[in-house]
N, C-alpha and C positions, 0 to 999 in steps of 0.2 A: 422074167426079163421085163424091163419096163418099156413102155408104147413111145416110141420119141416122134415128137411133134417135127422135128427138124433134126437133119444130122447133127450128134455135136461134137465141137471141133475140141480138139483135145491135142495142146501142145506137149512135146517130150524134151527136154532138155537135158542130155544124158550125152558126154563124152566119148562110152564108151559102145561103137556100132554092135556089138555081138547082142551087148542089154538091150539099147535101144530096138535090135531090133526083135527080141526074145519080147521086149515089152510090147511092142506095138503089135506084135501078133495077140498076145493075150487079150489085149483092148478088140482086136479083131473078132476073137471070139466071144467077148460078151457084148457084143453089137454098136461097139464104135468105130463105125466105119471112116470118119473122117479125121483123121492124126496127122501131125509132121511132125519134125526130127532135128533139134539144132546142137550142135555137139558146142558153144560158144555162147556165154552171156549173152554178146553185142550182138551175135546175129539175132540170137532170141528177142531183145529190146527191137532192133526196127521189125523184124517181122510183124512185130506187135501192132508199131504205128501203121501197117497196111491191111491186115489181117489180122483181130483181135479174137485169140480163143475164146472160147466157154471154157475150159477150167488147164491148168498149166501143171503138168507132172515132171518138178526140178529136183536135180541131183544136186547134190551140194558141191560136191566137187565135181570141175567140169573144167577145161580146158579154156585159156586166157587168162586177160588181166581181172578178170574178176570172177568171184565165184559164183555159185545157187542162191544164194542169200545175197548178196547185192546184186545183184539181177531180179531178184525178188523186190528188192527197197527201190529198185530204179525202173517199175511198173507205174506209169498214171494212178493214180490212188481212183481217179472217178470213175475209170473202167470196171473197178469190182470183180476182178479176175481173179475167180477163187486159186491159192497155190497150195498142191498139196507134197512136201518135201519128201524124196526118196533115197535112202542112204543105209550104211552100214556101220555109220560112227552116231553112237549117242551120249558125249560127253558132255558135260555140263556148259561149260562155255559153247558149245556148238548148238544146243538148245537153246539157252539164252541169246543166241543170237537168230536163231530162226525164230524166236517167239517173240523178238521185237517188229517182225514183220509181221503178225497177226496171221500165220496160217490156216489154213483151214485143213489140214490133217499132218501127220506127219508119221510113215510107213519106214520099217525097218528091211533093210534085205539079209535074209530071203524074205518075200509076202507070198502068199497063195494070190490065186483070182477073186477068192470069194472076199479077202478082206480088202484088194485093191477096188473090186466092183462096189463092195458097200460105202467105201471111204469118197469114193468117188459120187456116188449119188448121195450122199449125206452133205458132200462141200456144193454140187448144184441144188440140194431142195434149200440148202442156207444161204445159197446167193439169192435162189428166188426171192425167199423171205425178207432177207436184206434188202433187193431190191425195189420191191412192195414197198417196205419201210421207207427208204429213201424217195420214193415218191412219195408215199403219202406226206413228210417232211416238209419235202418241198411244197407241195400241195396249199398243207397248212402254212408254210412259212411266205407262201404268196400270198395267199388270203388276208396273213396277217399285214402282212404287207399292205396291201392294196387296201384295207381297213385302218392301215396307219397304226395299226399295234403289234406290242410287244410281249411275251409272255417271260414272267421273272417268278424265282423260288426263292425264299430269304431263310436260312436256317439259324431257330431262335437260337440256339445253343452259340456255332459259333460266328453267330453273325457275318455271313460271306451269302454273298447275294450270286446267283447263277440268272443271268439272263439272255435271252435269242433275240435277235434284234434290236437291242437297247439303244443299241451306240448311234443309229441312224436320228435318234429321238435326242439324245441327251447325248452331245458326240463328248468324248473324251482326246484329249491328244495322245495320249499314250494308249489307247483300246480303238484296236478297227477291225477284228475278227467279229463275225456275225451274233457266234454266242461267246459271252465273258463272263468273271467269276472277279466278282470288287468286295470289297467291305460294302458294308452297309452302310459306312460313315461315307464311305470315296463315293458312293453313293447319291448320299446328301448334301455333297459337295458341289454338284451339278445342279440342283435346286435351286431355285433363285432364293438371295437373302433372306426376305420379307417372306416367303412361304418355306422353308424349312422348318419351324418349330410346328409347324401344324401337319408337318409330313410326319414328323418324329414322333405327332402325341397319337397321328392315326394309326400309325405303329404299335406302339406300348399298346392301345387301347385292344388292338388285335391278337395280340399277346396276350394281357390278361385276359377278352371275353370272349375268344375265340372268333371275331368278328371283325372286318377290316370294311370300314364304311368307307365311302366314297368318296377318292377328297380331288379335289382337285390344284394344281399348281402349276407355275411359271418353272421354265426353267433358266438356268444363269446363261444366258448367251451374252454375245460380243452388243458393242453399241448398238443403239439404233434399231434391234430386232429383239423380238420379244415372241416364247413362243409357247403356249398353255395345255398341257395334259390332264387325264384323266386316269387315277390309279383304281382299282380293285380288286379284291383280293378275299383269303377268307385264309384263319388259321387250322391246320391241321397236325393229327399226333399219328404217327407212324407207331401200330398197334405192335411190330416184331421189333421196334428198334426202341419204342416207348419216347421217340426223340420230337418235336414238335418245329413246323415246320410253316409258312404263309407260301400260299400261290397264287397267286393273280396275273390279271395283264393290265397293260396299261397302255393308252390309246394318243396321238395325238390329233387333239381337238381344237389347234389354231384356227384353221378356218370356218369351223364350227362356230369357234368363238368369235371372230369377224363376223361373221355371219349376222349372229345373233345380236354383237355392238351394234349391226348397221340396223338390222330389224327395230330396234330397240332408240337406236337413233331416228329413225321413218316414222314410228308412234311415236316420238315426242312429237316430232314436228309435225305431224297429223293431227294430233290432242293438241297443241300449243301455239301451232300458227294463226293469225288474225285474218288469214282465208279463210274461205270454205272451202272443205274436201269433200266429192262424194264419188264413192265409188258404185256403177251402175251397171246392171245387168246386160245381156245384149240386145234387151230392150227396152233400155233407159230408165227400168224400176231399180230406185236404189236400193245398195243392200247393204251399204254399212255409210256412216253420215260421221263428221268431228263435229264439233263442238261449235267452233266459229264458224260452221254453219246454221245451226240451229239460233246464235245470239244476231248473225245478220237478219237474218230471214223472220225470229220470232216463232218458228216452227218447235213444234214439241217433241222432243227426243225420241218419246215412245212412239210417237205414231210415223214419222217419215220412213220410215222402210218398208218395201214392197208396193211404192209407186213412183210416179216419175217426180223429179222436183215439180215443184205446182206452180214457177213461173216456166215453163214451158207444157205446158197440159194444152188440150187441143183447145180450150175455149179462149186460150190468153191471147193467143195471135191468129191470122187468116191463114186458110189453110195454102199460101205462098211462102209464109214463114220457117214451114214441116217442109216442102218440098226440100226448099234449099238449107236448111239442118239435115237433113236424111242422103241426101246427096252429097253434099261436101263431107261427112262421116265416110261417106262410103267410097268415094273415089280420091281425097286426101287424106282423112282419116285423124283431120284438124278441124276443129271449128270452132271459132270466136266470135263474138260479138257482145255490143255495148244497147244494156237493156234496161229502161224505168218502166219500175213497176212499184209494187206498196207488198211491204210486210204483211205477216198474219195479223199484225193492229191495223194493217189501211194505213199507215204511217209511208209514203212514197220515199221511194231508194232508188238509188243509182247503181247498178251492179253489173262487172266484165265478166261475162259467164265465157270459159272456155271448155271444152268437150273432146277426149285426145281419147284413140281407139286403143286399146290394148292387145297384139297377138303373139298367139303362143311361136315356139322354135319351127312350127312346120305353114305357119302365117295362118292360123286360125285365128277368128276376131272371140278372146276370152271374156271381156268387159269392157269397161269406158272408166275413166278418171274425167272429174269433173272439178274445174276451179272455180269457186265465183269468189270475186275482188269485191266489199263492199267502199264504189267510188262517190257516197252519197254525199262526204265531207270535201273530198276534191271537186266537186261539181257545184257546190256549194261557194267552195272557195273560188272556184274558179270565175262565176256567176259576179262574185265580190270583184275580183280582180279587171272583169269585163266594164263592169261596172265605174270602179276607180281609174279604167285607164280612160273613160268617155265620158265622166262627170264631174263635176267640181265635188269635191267632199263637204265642203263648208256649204253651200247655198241650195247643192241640188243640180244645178243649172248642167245642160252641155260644157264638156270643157274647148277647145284648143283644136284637137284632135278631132273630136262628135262633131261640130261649128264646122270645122272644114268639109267632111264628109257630105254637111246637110247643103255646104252653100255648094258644093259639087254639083250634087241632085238639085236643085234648085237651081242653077245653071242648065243642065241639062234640059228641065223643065222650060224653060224660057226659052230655050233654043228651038222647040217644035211650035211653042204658041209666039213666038218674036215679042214676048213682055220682057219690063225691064226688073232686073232687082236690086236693091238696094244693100247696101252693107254699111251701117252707122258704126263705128269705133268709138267708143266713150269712159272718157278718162274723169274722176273725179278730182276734183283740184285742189292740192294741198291736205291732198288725206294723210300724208303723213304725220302731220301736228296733232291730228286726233290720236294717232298708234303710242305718239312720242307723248303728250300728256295725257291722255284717258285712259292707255295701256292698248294692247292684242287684241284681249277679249272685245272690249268695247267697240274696237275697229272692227272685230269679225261680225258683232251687231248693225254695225251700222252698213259693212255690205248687206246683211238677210233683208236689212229695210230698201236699200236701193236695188236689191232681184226683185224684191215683191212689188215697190213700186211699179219699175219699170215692165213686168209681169202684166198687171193690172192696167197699162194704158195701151197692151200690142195687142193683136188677135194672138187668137188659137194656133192659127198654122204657123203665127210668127217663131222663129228662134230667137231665144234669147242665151246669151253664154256667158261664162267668165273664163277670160282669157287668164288671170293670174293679175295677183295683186289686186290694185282698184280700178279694172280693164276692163269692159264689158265690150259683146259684140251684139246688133240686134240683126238679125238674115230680115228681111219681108219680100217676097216675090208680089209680082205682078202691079209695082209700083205704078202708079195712073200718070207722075208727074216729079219733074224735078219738087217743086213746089210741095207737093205731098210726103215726098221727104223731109225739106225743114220742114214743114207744122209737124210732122212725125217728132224730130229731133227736140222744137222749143218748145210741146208740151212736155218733153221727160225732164228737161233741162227745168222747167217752171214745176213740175210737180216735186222734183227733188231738193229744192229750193224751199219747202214747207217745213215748218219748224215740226222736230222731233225730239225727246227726250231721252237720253241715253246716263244710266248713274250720274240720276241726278242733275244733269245739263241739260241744258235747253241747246240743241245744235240746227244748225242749216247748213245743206249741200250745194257747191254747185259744179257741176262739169261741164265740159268741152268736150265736143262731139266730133269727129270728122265722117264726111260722106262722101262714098264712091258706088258707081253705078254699073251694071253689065247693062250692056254690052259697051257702054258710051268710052268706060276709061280704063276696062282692063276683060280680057276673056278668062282667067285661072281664078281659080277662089282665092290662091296661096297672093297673086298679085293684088286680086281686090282689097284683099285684108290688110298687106300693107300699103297700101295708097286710102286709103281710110284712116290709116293711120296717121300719115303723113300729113292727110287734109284735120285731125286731130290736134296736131302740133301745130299749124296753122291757126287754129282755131284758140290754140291758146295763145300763140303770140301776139292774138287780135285783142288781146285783155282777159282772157276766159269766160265763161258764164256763158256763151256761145257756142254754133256750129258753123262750120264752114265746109264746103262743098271740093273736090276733090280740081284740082288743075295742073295743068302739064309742067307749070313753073316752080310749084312745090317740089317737085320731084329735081329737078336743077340746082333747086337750094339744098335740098337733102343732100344731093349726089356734093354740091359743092361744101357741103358741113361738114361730110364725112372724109371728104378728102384732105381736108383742112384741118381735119383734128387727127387723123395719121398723121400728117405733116409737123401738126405744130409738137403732139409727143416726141417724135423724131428729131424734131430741133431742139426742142428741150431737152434729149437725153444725150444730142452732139454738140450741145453748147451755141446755137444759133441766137439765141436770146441774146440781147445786150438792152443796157439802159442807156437814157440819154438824158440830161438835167437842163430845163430850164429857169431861171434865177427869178429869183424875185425881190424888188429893188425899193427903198424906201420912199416915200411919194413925196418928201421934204428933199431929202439930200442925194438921193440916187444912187446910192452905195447900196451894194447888193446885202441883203440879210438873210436869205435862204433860196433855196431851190426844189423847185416840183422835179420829182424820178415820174420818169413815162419810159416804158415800154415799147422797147422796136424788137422787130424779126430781121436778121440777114436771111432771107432764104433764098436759096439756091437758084432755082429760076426767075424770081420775081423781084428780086433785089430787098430792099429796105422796104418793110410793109410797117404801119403805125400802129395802136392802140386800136381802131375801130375794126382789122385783122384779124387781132389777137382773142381781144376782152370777151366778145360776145362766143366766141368756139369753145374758149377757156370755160365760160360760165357753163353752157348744154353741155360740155363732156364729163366737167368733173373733173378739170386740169386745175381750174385755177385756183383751188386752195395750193398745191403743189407749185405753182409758179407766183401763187401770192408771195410766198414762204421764201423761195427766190430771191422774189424780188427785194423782199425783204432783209435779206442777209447781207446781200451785196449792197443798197443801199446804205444800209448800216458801215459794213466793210467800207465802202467808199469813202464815205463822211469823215472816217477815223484816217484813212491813209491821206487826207489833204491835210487833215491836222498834223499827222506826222512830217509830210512835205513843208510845214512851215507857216502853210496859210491860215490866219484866222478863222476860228468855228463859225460853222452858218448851220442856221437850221435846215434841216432835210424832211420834206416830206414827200409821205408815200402813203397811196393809196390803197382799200384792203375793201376787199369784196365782203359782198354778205354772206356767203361761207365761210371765209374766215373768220367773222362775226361771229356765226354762230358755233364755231368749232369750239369743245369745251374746254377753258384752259390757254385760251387765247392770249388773255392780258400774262400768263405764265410765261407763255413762247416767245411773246416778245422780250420781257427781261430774260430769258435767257440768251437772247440773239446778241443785248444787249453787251451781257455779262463776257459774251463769248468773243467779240468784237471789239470790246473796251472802250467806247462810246456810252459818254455821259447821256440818262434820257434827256434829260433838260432840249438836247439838240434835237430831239427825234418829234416830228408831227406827227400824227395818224389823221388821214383822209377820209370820213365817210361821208357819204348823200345823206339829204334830206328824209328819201324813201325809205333805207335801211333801217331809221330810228322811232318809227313813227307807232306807240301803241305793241310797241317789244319790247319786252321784260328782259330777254335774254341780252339785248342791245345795249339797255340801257345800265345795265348791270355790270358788261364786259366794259362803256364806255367809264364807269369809276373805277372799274380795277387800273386800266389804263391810266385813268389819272395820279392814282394810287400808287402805281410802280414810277410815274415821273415826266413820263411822256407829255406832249400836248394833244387837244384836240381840236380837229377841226372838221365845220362841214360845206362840202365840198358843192357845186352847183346850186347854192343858196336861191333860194325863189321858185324853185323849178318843181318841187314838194310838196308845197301847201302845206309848210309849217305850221305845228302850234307855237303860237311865239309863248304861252304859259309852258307848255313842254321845255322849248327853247330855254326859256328861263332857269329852269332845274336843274337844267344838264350840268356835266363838267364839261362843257365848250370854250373854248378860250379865242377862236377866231371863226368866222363866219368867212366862204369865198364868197361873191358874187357871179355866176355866171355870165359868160361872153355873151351870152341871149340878152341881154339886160347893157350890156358897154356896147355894143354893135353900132345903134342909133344915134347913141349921144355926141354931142349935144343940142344936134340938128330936129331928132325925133324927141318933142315934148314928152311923152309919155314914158317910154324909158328913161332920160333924165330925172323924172317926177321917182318914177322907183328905184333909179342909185340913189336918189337923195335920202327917201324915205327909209331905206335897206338899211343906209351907212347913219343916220338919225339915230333909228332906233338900235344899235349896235354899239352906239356911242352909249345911250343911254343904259343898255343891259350892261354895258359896260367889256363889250367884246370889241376885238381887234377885226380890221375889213381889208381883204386883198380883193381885188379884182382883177379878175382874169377876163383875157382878149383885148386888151391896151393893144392899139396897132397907132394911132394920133397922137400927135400933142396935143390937139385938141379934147380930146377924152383925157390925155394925161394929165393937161389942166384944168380940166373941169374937176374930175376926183380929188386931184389936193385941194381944190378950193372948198370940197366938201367935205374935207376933213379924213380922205380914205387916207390907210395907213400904207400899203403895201399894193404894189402895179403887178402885174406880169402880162408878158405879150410879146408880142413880135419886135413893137416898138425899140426893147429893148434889146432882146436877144429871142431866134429863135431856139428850140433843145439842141445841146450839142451834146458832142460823149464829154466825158470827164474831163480827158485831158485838155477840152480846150474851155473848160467852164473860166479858168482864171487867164484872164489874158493880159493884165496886167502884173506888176512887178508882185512876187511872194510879201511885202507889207503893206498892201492896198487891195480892196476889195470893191473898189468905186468902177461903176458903169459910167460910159463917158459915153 
């Protein structure tokens, strides 16, 4: 009898109580002590689910809706409840159907003890074994698992592949049991495109040399996911069946292979990036270095490992430096900083060395990663850029920006010792005629000559700057004297005055200077600077070639320029402007033959403001080509609309600045005012001064195109100039005014009298036409015709009115009465 480790339980499913219990006696005496008894399928099924035998002795036929054999098939299959069937019928279909339950014996009645005792320990040493088995199964089928592989059998013969856990790898929609049985092709099907024939040829090749190498491949999943295996395998020949056979497993190695992309991606950009990488011990001795570290640093491949980088070694910094590295490692476990030092040539660099701790999953410190940034170009650049924003590029000088800073400090300075400083503003004059005929270059020469001048007559501590353009600023502290300023000012104004030769010409400078002082006329540097300026523009309205000293009524005229030239924009873009014409009358017969256009403002507050308003705001802004142009249009427009009203043609003239002058195209703009307006030129004067014509090429040039399109010319405050009467001569001038400075007098003041006479003489004689302007007498109106003047204008006769009331007589008379 066998030793039992544990009672074992031994169910009877048997109908009939005499058997059952004839049987369980028997079981009694070969040392089965613990049995029950169910005469019923169903009872025997839940008994099950509370109390699960060791091995089950069923009769086939047994009372209910089902028999031994399905009560048999309607056991849990994981229980492993060996059944050994006990019956009196062994007919074929009754066997075939207890042998689709997989019995573990099957006893005929009558049986003795000895064959039911054997039968019985025979089905429990084969559940053991079975049991064993199914773990070890399991066992291996977790490992496999948890190893992410699969073991598969492919039979060459008839190609049907058998594999246990494939489907978790390669899923199929139609295969979800653990082990499956596919073609070799269905197979292949699951492979991704692009790696299938290389699955295929490592197949065949297995087949032929008995060797199935190592291949690896994708398999076909859905969008988006992509996921890479490992096969291996080896072919074998089944010696009893002579049949040939491959087995391997196959692994998945997705994240293997992520792994390895990422590793793979960490060395490129280790080898490849324009950092430096080093990785350091935990004692800051490197042990592995890239590449762009060794080309910043100039260090040698072979030898940096197994010490510290060699811009941090103890002798490169004070031993303050090591404290606070060793300490921020170790209680932040960051640490940065920006360090110049010099490469292994001594070549100095600029490099952000950072130093980051590395620790392992239980915060052990394993090494350090080290970056250094070579910022030797940005510092370099940057250096430029410091540079550019507080210098002038062209001369060198402080620029704008540096000048403020210094006259700041400079200020300050004066403020503990109560000295004064001075700020000279100096503009050169007329430098644009050198840009516009010698060109750019030549003008950026001839400022290098006026920094160095002016260089050479300051001190050392002086600043000197350019503000932009042709601006200079000179700082000097500790000024002794108003007085010591101008000589300061008229020796740079006298030295720049010294002929120089620039391609080829022979040139001279001269500028205007203005001067303001701390503490006297301003405390801010930003203010000193412009009220220097201010006394500047002073200085030029003085005639140039001078300096002028800073005063509180400048600043009143500016504040009044500026508001003025708002203003007058403003009314020019609302239409405030109107013209108004004064006539001018033949000095024989007193019929009107033309009329001067002047210029009035309505503005808003101030009523009707004149020419003296207008002209001079127009000229400093830059308006009055813009309202030349205007003026121009409209007088043209006018002259034609009286013609069309009926009244006989009179000449019209209009006066045109010397920016119109020189605008290029001028004599063009006027015939097309012409053209546009349908006014004959023959009608049209042109007004210039004395001053505009005088040793201008451009002047003189635009004065024949003018003549050339039809126009007349005239020039206007005749005497006032200092005409060349040979100039004069040349021109295409057809009428000379005389100035009201010159008719004022006569013909009580001898002197002016002596120069109407002489003016309107020699005019005769050039053979030019003479109006005189500021007729207020009949006495002056008699005196001119007795001297042959051709044309009055003045009060006398009329003063400007607007248009409509230029003709106040009937539309076929144009006689002044």
């Amino acid at each position: 009898m066998i030793a039992m480790r544990k009672p074992i339980h031994v169910m009877i499913v048997e109908d009939e109580r005499i058997v059952a219990l004839h049987l369980r006696q028997q079981l009694a005496r070969l040392g089965y002590d613990r049995t029950s008894v169910h005469s019923a399928g169903i009872n025997a099924l839940k008994a099950i689910e509370t109390d699960a035998p060791d091995i089950i002795l069923m009769d086939i036929r047994i009372d209910g809706d089902i028999d031994g054999i399905e009560t048999a098939a309607g056991i849990p299959e994981h229980l492993m409840i060996p059944i050994i069937y006990l019956s009196a019928y062994s007919e074929d279909t009754t066997l075939e159907r207890a042998r689709q339950t997989r019995p573990y014996g099957f006893l005929l009645k009558p049986f003795s003890e000895r064959e039911l005792h054997a039968t019985i320990q025979m089905a429990l040493e084969r559940r053991e074994v079975e049991l064993a088995l199914r773990e070890s199964q399991e066992r291996l089928s977790l490992a496999m698992h948890a190893a992410r592989m699969s073991c598969w059998e492919v039979d060459v013969s008839t190609r049907k592949m058998h594999s246990t856990g494939l489907a978790q790898f390669l899923p199929d929609e139609n295969q979800s049991a653990e082990t499956i049985t596919e073609s070799w092709e269905d197979f292949l099907h699951r492979v991704a495109s692009g790696d299938r024939d290389m699955v295929r040829k490592a197949f065949e090749y297995a087949v032929l040399h008995g060797e199935f190498y190592d291949v690896v491949f994708r398999g076909q999943q859905s969008e988006g996911t992509q996921s890479w295996f490992r096969a291996r395998g080896k072919s074998y020949i089944n010696d009893r069946k002579g049949t040939q056979r491959i087995i391997g497993v196959m692994q998945d190695i997705t994240d293997q292979r992520l792994t390895n992309d990422k590793l793979r991606q960490a060395m490129t950009v280790f080898e490849t990036t324009q950092d430096g990488i080093l990785i350091l011990d935990p004692d800051l001795n490197i042990t592995s270095a890239n590449r762009a570290y060794c080309q910043i640093t100039g260090a040698d491949p072979m030898n940096v490992v197994g010490s510290p980088p060699y811009m941090i070694v103890p002798e490169a910094f004070p031993p303050a430096f090591y404290q606070e590295l060793f300490h921020t490692l170790r209680t932040r476990r960051h640490w940065h900083r920006e360090i110049e030092t010099r490469d292994m040539s001594g070549n100095p660099i600029s490099i952000m060395m950072q130093i980051i701790a590395v620790e392992d999953d239980d915060g052990v410190l394993t090494h350090f990663v080290a970056m250094i940034s070579d910022r030797t170009a940005i510092r370099q650049a940057e250096q430029e850029l410091h540079y550019l924003a507080q210098y002038d590029g062209l001369t060198g000088l402080p620029n704008r920006l540096l000048a403020t800073d210094r006259l700041n400090r400079a200020i300050e300075r004066c403020e503990r010792t109560g000295s004064v400083v001075a700020c000279l503003f100096l503009d050169l004059d007329d430098f644009k005629n050198i840009n516009d005929t010698l060109g750019h270059a030549a003008g950026d020469q001839v400022l290098l000559i006026v920094a160095t001048r002016i260089k050479a007559l300051t001190d050392r501590t002086d600043t000197i700057a350019r503000l932009g353009g042709d601006e200079f600023l000179i700082i000097r502290e500790n000024m002794h004297s108003e007085a010591a300023a101008g000589n300061l000012a008229s020796h740079i104004i006298h030295e720049l005055q010294k002929p120089f030769y620039i391609v080829g010409h022979e040139l001279t400078l001269s500028a205007s200077i203005g001067i303001a002082l701390y503490p006297e006329n301003a405390h801010s540097p930003q203010d000193l600077i412009r009220l220097a300026d201010t006394a500047m523009y002073a200085a030029k309205d003085q005639g140039r070639r001078t300096y002028a000293f800073y005063k509180s009524e400048m600043t009143e005229s500016a504040t009044h320029y500026m508001t003025r030239s708002l203003e007058l924009r403003r009314g020019l873009e609302k239409g405030e402007l109107t013209l108004y014409y004064q006539p001018q009358v033949d000095a024989k017969t007193g019929e009107m033959t033309g009329t001067e256009t002047l210029i009035r403002w309505n503005h808003p507050q101030n009523g009707i403001l004149g020419p003296a308003e207008i002209i001079p705001i127009a000229e400093q802004s830059g308006l009055i080509v813009e309202i030349g142009q205007w003026v121009l249009e409209e007088s043209c427009a006018q002259a034609r609309r009286w013609q069309d009203e009926g009244f006989d043609p009179i000449r019209i003239a209009v006066n045109v600045s010397v920016r119109q002058m020189r605008t290029q195209g001028f004599a063009k703009t006027v015939q097309t005012v012409l053209a546009d307006t349908g006014l004959d030129p023959k009608w049209l004067e042109i007004e210039v001064t004395e001053s505009m014509i005088q040793d201008e090429d451009i002047m003189i040039d635009t004065l024949h195109e003018l003549r050339a399109v039809g126009v007349s010319v005239a020039i206007d405050d005749f005497g006032t100039g200092y005409s060349c009467l040979r100039s004069i001569k040349s021109l295409p001038i057809e009428r000379i005014k005389i100035d009201r400075a010159f008719i004022k007098g006569i013909p009580q003041n001898t002197d002016d009298a002596a120069l109407a006479e002489a003016m309107i003489a020699m005019a005769r004689t050039l053979g030019l036409k003479v109006t005189a302007e500021g007729v207020e007498t009949t006495a002056q109106r008699d005196f001119l015709h007795r001297q042959g003047c051709n044309e009055l204008q003045g009060f006398l006769f009329s003063k400007p009115v607007p248009a409509e009331q230029l003709f106040k007589s009937s539309h076929s008379s144009t006689k002044i009465s």
